[in-house]
DOKOLVO-966538 format. One record per residue: x, y, z of N, C-alpha, C in turn; residue in three letters. Coordinates in Angstrom, 3 decimals. Example, Ala and Ser with C-alpha at 12.3 -4.5 7.8 and 13.67 -1.06 7.14 Angstrom:
<n_px: 13.190; n_py: -5.690; n_pz: 7.800; ca_px: 12.300; ca_py: -4.500; ca_pz: 7.800; c_px: 13.200; c_py: -3.300; c_pz: 7.800; rest: ALA>
<n_px: 12.850; n_py: -2.250; n_pz: 7.080; ca_px: 13.670; ca_py: -1.060; ca_pz: 7.140; c_px: 12.900; c_py: 0.030; c_pz: 7.870; rest: SER>
END
This chain:
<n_px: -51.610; n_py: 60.957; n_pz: 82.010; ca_px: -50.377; ca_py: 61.592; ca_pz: 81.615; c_px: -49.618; c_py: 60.654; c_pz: 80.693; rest: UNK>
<n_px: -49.245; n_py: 60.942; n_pz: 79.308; ca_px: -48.431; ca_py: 59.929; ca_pz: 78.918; c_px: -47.439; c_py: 60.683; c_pz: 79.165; rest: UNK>
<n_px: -46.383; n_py: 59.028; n_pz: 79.017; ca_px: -44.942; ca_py: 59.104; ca_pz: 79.471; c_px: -43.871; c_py: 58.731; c_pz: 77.856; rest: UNK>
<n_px: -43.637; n_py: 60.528; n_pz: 78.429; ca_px: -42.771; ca_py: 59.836; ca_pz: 76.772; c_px: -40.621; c_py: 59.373; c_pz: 76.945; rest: UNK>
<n_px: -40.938; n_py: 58.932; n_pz: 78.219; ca_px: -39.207; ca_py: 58.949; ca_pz: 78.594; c_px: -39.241; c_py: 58.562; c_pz: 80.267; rest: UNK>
<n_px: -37.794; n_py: 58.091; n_pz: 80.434; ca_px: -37.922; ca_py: 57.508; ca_pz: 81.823; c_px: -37.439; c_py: 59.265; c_pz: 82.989; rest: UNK>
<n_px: -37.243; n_py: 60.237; n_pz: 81.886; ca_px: -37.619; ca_py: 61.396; ca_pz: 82.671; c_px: -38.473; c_py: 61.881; c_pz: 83.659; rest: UNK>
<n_px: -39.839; n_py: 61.316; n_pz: 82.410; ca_px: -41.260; ca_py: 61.578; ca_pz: 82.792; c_px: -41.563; c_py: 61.265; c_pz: 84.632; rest: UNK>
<n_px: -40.650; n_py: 60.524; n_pz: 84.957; ca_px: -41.401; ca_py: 59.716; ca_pz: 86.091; c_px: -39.680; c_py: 60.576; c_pz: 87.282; rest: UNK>
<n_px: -39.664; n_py: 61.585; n_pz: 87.536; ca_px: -39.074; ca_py: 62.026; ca_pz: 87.755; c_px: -38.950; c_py: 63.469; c_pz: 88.041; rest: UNK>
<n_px: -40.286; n_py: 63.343; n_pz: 87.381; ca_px: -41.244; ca_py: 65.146; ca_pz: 87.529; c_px: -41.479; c_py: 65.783; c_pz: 88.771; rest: UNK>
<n_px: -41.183; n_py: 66.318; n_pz: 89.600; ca_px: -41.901; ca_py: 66.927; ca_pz: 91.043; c_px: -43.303; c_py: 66.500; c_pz: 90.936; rest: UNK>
<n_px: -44.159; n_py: 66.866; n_pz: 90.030; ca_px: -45.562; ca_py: 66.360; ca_pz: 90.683; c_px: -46.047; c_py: 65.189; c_pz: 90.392; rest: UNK>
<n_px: -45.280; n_py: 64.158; n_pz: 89.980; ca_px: -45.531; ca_py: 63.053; ca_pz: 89.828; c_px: -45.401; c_py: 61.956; c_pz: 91.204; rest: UNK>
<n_px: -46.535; n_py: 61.493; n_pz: 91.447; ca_px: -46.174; ca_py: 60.553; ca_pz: 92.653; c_px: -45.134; c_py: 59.072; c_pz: 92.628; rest: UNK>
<n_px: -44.913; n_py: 59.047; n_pz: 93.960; ca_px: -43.973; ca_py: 57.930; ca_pz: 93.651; c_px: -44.714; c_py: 56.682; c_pz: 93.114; rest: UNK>
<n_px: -45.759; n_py: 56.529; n_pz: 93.243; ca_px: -46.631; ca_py: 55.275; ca_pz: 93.018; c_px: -46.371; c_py: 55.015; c_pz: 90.999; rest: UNK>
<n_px: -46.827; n_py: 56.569; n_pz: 91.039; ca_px: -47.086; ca_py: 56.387; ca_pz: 89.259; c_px: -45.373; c_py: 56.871; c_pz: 88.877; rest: UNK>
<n_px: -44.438; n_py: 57.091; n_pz: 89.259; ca_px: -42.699; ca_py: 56.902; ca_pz: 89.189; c_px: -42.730; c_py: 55.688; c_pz: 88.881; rest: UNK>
<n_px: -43.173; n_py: 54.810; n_pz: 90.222; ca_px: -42.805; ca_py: 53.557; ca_pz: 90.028; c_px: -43.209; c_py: 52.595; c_pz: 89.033; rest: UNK>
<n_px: -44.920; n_py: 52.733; n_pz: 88.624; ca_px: -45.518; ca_py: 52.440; ca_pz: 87.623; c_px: -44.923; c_py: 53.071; c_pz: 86.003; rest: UNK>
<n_px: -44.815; n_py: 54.051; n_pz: 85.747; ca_px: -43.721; ca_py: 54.421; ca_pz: 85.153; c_px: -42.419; c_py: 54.152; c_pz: 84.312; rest: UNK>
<n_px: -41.948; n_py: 53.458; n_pz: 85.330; ca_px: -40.476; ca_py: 53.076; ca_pz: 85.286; c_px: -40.957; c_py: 51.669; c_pz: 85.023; rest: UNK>
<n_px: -41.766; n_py: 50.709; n_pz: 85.104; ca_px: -42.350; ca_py: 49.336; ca_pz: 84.796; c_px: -42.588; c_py: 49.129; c_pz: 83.380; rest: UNK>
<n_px: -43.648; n_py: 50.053; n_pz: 83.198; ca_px: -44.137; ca_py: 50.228; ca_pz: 81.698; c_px: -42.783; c_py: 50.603; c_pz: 80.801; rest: UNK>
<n_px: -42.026; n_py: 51.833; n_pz: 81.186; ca_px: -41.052; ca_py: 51.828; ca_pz: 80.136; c_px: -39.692; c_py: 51.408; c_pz: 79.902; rest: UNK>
<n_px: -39.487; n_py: 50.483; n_pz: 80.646; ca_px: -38.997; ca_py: 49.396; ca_pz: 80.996; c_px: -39.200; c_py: 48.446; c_pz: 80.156; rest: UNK>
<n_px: -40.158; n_py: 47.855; n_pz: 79.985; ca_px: -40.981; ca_py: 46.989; ca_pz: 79.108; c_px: -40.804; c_py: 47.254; c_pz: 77.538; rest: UNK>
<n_px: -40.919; n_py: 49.023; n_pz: 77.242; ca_px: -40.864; ca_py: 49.023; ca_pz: 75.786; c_px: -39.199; c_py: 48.866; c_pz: 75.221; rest: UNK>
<n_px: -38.334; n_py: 48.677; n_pz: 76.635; ca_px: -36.829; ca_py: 49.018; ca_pz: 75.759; c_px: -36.483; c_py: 47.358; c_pz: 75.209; rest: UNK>
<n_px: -35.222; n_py: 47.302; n_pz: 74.168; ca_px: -35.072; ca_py: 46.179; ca_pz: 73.932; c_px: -34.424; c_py: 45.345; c_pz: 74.902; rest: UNK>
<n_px: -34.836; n_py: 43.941; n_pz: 74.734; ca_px: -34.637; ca_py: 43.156; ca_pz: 75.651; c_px: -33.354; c_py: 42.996; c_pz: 76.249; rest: UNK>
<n_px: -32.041; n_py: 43.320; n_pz: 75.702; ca_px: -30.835; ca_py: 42.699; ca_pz: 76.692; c_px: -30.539; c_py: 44.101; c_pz: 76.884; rest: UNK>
<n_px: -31.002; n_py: 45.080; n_pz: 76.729; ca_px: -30.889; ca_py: 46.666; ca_pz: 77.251; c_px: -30.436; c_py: 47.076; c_pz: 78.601; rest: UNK>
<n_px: -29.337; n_py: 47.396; n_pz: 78.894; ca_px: -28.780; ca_py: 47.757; ca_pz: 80.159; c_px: -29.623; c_py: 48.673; c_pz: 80.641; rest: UNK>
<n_px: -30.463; n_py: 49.798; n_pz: 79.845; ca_px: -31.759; ca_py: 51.138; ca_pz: 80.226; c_px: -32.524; c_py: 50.078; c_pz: 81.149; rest: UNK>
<n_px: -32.871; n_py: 48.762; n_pz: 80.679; ca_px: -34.028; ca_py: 48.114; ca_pz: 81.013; c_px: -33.671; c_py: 47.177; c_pz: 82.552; rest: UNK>
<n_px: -32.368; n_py: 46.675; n_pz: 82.483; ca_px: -32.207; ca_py: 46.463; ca_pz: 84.104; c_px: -32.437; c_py: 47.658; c_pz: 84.943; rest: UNK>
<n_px: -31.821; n_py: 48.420; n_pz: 84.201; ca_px: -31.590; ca_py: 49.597; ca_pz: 85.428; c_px: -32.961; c_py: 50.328; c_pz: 85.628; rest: UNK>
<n_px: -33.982; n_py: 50.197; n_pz: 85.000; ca_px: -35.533; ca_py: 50.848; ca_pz: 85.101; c_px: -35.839; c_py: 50.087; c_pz: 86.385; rest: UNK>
<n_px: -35.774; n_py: 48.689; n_pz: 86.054; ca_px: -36.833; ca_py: 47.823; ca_pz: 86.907; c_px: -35.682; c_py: 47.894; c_pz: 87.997; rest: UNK>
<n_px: -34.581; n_py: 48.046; n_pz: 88.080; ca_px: -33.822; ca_py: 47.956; ca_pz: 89.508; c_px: -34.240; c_py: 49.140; c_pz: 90.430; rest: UNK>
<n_px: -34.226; n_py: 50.639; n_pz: 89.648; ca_px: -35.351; ca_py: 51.754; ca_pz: 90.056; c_px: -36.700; c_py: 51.719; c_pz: 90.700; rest: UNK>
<n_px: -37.107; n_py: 50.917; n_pz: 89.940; ca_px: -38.589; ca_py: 50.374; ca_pz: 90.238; c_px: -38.812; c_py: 49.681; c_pz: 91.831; rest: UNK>
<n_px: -37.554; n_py: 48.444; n_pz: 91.596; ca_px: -37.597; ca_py: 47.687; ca_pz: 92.887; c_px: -37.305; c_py: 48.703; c_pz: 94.115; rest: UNK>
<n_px: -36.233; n_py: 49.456; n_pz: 93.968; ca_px: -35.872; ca_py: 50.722; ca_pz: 94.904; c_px: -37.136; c_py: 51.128; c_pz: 95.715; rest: UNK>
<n_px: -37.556; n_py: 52.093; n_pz: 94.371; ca_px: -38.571; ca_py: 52.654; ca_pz: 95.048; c_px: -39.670; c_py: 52.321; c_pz: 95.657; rest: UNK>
<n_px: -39.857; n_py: 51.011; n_pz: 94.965; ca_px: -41.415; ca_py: 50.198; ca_pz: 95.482; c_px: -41.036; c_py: 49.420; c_pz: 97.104; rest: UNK>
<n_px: -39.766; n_py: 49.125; n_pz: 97.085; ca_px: -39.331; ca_py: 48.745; ca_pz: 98.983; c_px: -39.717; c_py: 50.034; c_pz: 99.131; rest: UNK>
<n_px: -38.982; n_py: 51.157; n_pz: 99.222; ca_px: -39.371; ca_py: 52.413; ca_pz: 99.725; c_px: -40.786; c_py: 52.622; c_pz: 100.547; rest: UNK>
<n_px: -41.579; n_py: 52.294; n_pz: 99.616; ca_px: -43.092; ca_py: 52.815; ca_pz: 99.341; c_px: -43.669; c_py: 51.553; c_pz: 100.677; rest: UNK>
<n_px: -43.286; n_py: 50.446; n_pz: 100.268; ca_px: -43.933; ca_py: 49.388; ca_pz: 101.193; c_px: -43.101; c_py: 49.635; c_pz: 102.566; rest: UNK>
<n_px: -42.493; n_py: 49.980; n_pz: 102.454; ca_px: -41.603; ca_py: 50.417; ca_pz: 103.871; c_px: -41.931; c_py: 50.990; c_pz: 104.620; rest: UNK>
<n_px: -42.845; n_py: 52.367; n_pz: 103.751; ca_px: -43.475; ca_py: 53.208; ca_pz: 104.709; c_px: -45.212; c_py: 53.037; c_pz: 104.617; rest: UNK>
<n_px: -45.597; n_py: 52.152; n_pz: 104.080; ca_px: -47.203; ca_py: 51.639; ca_pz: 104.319; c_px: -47.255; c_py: 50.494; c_pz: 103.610; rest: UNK>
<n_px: -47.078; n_py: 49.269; n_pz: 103.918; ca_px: -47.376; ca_py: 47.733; ca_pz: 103.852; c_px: -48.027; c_py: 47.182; c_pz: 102.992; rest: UNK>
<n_px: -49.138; n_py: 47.559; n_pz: 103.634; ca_px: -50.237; ca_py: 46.875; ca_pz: 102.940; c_px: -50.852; c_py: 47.894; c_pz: 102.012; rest: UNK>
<n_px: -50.569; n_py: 49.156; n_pz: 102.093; ca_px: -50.468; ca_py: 49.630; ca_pz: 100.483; c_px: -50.031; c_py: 49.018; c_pz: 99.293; rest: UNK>
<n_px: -48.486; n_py: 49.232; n_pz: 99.974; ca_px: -47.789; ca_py: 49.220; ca_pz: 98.496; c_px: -46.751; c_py: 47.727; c_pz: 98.426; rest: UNK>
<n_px: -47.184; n_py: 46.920; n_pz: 99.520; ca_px: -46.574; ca_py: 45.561; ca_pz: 98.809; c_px: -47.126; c_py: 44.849; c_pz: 97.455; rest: UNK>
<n_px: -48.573; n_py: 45.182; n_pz: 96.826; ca_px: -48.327; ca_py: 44.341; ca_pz: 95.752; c_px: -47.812; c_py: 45.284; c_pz: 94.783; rest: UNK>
<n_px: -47.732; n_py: 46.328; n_pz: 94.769; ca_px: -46.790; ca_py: 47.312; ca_pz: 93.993; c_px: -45.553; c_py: 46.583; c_pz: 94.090; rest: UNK>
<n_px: -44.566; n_py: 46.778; n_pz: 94.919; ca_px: -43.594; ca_py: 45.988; ca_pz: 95.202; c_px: -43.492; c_py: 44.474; c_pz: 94.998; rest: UNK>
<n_px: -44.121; n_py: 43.813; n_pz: 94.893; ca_px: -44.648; ca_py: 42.011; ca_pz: 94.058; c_px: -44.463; c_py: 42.530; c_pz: 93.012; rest: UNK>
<n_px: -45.172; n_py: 43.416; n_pz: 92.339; ca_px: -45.253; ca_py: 43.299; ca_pz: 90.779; c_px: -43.720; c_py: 44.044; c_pz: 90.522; rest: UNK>
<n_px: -43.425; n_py: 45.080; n_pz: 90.984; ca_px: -41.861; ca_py: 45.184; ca_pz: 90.490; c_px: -40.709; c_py: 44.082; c_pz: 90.655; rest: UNK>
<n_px: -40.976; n_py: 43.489; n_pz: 91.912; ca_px: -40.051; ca_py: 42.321; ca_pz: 91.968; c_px: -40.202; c_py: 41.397; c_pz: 90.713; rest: UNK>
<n_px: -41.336; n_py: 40.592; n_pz: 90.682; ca_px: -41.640; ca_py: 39.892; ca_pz: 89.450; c_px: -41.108; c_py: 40.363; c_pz: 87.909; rest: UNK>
<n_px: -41.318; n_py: 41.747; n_pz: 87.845; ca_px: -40.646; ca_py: 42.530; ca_pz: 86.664; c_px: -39.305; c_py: 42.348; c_pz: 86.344; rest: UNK>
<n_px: -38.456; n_py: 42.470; n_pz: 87.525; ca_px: -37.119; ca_py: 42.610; ca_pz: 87.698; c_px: -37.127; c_py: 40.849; c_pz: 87.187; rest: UNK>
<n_px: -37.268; n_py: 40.229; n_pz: 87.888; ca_px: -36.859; ca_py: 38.578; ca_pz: 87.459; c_px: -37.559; c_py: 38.343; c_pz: 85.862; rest: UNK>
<n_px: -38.111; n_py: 38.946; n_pz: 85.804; ca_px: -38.871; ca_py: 38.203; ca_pz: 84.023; c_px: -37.456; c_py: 39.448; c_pz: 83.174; rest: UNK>
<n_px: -37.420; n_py: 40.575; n_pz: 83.374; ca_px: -36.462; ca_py: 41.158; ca_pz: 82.553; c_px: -35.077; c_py: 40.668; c_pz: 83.034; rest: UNK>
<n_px: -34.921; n_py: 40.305; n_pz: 84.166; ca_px: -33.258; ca_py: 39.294; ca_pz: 83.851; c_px: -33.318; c_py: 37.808; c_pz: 83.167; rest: UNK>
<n_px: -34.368; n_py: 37.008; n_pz: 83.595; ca_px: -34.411; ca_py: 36.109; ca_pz: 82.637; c_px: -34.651; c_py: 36.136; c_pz: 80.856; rest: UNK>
<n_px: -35.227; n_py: 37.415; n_pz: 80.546; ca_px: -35.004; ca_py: 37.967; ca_pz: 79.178; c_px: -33.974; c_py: 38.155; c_pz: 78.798; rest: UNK>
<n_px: -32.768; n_py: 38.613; n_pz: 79.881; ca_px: -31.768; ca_py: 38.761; ca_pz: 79.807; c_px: -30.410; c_py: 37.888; c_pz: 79.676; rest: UNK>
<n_px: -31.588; n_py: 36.519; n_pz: 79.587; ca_px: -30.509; ca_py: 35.347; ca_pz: 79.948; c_px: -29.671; c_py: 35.351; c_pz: 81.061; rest: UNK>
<n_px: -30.213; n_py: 36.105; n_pz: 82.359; ca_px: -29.428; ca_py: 36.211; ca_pz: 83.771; c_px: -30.192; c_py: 34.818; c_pz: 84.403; rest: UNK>
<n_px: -30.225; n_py: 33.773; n_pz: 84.698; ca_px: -31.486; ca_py: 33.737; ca_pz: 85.582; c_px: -30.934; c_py: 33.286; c_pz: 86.902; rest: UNK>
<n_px: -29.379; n_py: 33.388; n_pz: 87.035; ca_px: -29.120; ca_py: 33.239; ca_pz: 88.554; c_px: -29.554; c_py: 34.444; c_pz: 89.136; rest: UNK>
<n_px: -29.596; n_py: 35.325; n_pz: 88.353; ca_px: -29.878; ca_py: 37.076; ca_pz: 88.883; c_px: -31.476; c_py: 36.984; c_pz: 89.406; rest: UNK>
<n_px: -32.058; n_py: 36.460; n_pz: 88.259; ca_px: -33.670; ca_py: 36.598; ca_pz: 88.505; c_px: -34.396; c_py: 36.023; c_pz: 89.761; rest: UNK>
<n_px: -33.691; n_py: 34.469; n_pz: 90.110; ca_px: -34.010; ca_py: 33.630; ca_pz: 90.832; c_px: -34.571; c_py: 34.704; c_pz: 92.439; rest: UNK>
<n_px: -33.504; n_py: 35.226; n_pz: 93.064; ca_px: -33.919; ca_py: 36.075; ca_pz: 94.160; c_px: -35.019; c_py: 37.138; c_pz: 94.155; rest: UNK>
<n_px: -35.160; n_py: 37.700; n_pz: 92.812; ca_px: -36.395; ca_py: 38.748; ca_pz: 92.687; c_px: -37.439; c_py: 37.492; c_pz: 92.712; rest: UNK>
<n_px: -37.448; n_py: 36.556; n_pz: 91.812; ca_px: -38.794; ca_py: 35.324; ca_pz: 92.000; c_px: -38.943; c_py: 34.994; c_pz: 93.190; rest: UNK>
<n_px: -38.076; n_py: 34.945; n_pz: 93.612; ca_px: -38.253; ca_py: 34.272; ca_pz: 95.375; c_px: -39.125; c_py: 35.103; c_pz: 96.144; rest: UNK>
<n_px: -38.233; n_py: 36.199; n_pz: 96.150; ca_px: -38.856; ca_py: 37.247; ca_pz: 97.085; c_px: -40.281; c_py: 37.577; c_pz: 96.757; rest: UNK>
<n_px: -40.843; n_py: 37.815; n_pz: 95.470; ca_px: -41.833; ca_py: 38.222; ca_pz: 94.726; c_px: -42.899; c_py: 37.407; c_pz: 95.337; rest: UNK>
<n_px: -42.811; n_py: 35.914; n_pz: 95.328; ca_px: -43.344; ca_py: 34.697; ca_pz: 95.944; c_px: -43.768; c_py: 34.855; c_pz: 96.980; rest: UNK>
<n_px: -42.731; n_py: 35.276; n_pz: 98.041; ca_px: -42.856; ca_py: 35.471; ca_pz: 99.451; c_px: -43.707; c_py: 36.350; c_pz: 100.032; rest: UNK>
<n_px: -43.929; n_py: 37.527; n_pz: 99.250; ca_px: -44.416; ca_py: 38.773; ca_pz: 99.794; c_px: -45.658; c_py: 38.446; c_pz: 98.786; rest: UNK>
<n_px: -46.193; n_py: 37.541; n_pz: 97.975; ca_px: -47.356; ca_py: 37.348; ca_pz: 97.439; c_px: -48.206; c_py: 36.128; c_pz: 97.847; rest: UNK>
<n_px: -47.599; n_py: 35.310; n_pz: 98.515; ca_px: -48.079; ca_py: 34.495; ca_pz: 99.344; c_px: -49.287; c_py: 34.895; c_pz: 100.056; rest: UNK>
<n_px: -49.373; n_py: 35.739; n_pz: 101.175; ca_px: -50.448; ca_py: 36.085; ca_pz: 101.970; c_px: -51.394; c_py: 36.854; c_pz: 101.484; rest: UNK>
<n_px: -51.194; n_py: 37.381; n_pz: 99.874; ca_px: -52.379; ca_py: 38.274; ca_pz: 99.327; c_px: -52.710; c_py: 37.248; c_pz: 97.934; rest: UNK>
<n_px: -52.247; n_py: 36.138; n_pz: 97.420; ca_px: -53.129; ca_py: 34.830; ca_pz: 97.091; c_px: -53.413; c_py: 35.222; c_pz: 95.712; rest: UNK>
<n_px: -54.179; n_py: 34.482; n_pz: 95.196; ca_px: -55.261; ca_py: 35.118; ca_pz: 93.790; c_px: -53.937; c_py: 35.154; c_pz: 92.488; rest: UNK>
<n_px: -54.386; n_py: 35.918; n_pz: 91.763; ca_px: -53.758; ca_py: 35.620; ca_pz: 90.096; c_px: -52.250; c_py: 36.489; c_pz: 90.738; rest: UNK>
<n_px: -51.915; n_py: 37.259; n_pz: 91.852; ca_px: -50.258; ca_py: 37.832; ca_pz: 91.838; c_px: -49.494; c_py: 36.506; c_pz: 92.356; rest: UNK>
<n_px: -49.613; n_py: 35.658; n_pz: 92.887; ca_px: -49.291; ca_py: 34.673; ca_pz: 93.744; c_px: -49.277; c_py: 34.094; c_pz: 92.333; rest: UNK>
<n_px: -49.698; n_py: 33.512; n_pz: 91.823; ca_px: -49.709; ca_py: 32.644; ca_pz: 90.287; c_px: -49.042; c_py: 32.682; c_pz: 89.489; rest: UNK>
<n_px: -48.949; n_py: 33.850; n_pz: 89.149; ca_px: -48.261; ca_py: 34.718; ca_pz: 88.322; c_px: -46.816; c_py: 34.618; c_pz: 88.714; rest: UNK>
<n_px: -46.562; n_py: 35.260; n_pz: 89.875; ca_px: -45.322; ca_py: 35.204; ca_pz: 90.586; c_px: -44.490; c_py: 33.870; c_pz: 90.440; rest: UNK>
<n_px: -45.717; n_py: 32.653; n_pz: 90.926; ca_px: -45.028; ca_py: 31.242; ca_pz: 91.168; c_px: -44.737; c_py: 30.627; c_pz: 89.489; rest: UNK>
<n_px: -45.758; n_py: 31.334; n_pz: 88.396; ca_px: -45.356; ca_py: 31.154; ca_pz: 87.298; c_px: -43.504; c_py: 31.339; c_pz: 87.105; rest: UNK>
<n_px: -43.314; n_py: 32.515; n_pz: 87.221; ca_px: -42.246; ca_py: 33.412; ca_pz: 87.383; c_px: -40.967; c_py: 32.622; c_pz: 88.015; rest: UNK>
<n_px: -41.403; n_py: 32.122; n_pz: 89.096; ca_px: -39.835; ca_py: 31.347; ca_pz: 89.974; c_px: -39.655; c_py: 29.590; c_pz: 89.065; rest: UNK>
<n_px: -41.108; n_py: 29.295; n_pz: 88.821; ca_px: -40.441; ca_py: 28.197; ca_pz: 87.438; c_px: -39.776; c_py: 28.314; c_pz: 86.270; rest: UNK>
<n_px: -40.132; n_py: 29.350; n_pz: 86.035; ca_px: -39.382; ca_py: 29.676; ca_pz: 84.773; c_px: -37.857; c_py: 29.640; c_pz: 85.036; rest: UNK>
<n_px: -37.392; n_py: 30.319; n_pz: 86.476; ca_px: -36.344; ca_py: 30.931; ca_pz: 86.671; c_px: -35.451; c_py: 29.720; c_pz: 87.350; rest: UNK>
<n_px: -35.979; n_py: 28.223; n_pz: 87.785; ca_px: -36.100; ca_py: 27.448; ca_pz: 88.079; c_px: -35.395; c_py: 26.650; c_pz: 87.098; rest: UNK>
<n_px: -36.294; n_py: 26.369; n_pz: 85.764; ca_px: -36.136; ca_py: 25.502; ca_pz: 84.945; c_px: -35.309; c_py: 26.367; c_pz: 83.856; rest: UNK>
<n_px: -34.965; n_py: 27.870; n_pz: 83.844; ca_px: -33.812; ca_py: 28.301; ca_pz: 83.356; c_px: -32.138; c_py: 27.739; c_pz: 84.213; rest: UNK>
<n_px: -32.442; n_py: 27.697; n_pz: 85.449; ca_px: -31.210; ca_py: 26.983; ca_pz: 86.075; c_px: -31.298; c_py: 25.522; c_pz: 86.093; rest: UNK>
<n_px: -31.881; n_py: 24.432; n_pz: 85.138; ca_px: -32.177; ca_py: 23.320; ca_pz: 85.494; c_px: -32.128; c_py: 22.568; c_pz: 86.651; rest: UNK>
<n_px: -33.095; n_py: 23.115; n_pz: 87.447; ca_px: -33.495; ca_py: 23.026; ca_pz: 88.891; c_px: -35.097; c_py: 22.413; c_pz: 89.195; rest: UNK>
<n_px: -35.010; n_py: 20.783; n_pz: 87.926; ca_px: -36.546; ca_py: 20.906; ca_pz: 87.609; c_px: -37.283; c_py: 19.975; c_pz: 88.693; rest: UNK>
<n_px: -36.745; n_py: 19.697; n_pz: 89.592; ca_px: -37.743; ca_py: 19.782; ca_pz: 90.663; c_px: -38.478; c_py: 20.380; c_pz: 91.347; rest: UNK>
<n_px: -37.398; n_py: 21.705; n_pz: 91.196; ca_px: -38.297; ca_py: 22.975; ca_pz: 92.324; c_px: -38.966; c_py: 23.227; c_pz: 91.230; rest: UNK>
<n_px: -38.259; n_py: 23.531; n_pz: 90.418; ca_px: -39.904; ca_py: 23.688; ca_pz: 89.395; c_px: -40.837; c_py: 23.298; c_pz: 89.060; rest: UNK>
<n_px: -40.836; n_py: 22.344; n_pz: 88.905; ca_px: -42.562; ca_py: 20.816; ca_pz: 89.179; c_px: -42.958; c_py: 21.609; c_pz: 90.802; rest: UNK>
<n_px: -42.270; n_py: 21.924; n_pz: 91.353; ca_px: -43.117; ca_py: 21.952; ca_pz: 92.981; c_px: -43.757; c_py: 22.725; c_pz: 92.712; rest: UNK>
<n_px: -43.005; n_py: 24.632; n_pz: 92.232; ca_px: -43.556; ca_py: 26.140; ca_pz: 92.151; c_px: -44.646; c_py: 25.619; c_pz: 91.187; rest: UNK>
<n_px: -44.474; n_py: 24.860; n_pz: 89.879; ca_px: -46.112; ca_py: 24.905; ca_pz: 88.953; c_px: -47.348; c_py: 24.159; c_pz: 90.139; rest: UNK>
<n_px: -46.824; n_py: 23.222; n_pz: 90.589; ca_px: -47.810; ca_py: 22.571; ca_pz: 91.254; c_px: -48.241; c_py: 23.363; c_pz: 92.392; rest: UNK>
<n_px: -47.446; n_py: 23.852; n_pz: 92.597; ca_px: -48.653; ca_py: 25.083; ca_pz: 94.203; c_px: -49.241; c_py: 26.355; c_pz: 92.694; rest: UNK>
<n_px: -48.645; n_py: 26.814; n_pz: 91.895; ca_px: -49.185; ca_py: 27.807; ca_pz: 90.873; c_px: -50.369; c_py: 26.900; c_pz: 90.772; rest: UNK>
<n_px: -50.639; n_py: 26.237; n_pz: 90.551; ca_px: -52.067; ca_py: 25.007; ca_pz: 90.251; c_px: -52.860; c_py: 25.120; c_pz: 91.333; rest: UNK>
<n_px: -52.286; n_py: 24.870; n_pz: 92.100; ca_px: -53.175; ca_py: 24.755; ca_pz: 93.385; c_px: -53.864; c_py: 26.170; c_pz: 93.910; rest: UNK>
<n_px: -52.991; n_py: 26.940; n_pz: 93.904; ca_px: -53.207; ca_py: 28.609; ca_pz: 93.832; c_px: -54.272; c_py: 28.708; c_pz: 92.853; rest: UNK>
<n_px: -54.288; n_py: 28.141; n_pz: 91.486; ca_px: -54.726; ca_py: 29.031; ca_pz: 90.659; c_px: -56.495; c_py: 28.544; c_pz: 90.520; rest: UNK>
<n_px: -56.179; n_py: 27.127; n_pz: 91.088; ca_px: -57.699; ca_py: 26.478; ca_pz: 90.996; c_px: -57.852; c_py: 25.666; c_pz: 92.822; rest: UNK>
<n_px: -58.371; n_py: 27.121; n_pz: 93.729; ca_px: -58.514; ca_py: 26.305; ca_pz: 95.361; c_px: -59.821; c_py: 25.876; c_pz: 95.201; rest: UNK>
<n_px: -60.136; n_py: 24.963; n_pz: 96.365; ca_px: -60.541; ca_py: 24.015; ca_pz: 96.401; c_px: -62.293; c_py: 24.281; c_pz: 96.922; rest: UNK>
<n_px: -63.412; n_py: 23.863; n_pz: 96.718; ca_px: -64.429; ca_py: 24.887; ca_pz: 96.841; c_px: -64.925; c_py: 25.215; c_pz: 98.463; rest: UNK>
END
């Protein structure tokens, strides 16, 4: 189905999964300090707790990847006290499922880190992103 508007994802027969996916992607195409574009991925985060709320281990890395979204588009935004809590959380709930979302994520809380010149925690988050990204055989 292409999506030509944040309508699209708002359709009766559209599932919440691909709403939420949806609202990510077009999110992404608006311009960067775009108030449309907080408010997509704040949608996004909504619905994706929603979704993991009512099945877990479905839809938490759905919910990782919207969290992560939300913090990379406020730090686009030049927010990054805003972002810092979506990185956190993103982290937290990607922790126990490991691999390139966990990486990615911990990419994500350095950035948001060393946007608040907080560059210790940030040397820590790259150095477990390292460790994450290359375990040990």
């Amino acid at each position: 189905m292409a999506r030509n508007g944040p309508d699209d994802t708002t359709r009766r027969d559209t599932s919440e999964v691909a709403a939420v996916e949806g609202l990510l992607a077009y999110a992404h195409t608006r311009w960067r300090g775009s108030r449309a574009r907080v408010r997509d991925v704040g949608e996004a985060v909504g619905r994706s707790r929603a979704l993991a709320g009512r099945d877990p281990l479905t839809h938490t890395p759905l919910l990782v990847r919207s969290l992560r979204s939300a913090a990379r588009v406020m730090l686009g935004c030049g927010r990054p006290g805003e972002a810092l809590p979506y990185a956190l959380e993103a982290v937290a709930l990607a922790r126990p499922l490991g691999g390139p979302a966990l990486v990615m994520c911990l990419a994500t809380l350095t950035e948001a880190y060393e946007a608040l010149n907080r560059y210790s925690e940030a040397a820590a988050a790259a150095r477990e992103a390292g460790a994450a990204a290359d375990p040990p055989p």
